[in-house]
N, C-alpha and C positions, 0 to 999 in steps of 0.2 A: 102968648109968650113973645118975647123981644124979637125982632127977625136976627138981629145979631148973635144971638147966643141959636137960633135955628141952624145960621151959617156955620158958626161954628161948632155945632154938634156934625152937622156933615159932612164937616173936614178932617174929624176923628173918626165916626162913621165909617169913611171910606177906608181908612187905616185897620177897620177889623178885620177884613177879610184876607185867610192866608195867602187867595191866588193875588191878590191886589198887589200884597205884600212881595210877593215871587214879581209880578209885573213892574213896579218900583225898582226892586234890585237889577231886574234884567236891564232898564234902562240908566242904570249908575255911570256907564264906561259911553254911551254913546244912544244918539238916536237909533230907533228901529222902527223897521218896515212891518205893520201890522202882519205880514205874511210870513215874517220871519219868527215875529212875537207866536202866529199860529203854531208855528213849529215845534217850537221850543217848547212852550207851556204844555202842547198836546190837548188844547182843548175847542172847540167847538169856535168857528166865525160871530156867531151872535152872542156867546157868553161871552167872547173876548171886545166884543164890542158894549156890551152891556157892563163890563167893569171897568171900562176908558171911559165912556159915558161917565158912569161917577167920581173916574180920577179927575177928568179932565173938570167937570162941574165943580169938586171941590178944591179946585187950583193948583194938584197936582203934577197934573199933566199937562203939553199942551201939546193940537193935534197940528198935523200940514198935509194937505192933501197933494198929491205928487203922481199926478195921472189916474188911474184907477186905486190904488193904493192911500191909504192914511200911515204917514209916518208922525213918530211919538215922541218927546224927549219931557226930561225932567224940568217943570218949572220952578225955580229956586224962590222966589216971591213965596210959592203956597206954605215951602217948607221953613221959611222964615217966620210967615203968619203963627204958622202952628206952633212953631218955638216958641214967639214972644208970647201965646194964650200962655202955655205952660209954663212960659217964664212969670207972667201976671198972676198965676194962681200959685205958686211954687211962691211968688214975695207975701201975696195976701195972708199962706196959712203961716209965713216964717215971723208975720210982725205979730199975728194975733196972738 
């Protein structure tokens, strides 16, 4: 398969999951301190590292490490990328 449509399966990919979804919204208003994101979500250090890892791989996220701590904020490029797929397929089924 195309590595490009891989890519782009994983940038959707990452969009299925509800807590991803919950992790996205929490960072709508401002950066956050992995420890804070622990808080809030209520779930496990390595699960909450394990769904950064995929935001951040699918260009969602982006991370800043800041002493011991990783802080997170929303990367606007990924949410763009995603748009324009959905915009490209959204013109292809409207011409055929």
């Amino acid at each position: 398969m195309n590595i490009k449509y891989e890519n782009e399966a994983a940038m959707f990919k990452a969009l299925s999951d509800p807590n991803r979804l919950l992790i996205l919204e929490t960072l709508q208003n401002e950066e956050r301190c992995a420890c804070r994101l622990l808080e809030d979500l209520e779930i496990s250090q390595s699960t909450l590292s394990h769904h950064m890892k995929i935001l951040c791989e699918a260009g969602f996220v982006d991370a800043n490490r800041q002493g011991k701590w990783m802080h997170y904020s929303l990367n606007q490029e990924g949410f763009s990328k995603a748009k324009s797929i959905l915009e490209l397929l959204e013109n292809h089924f409207i011409l055929t």
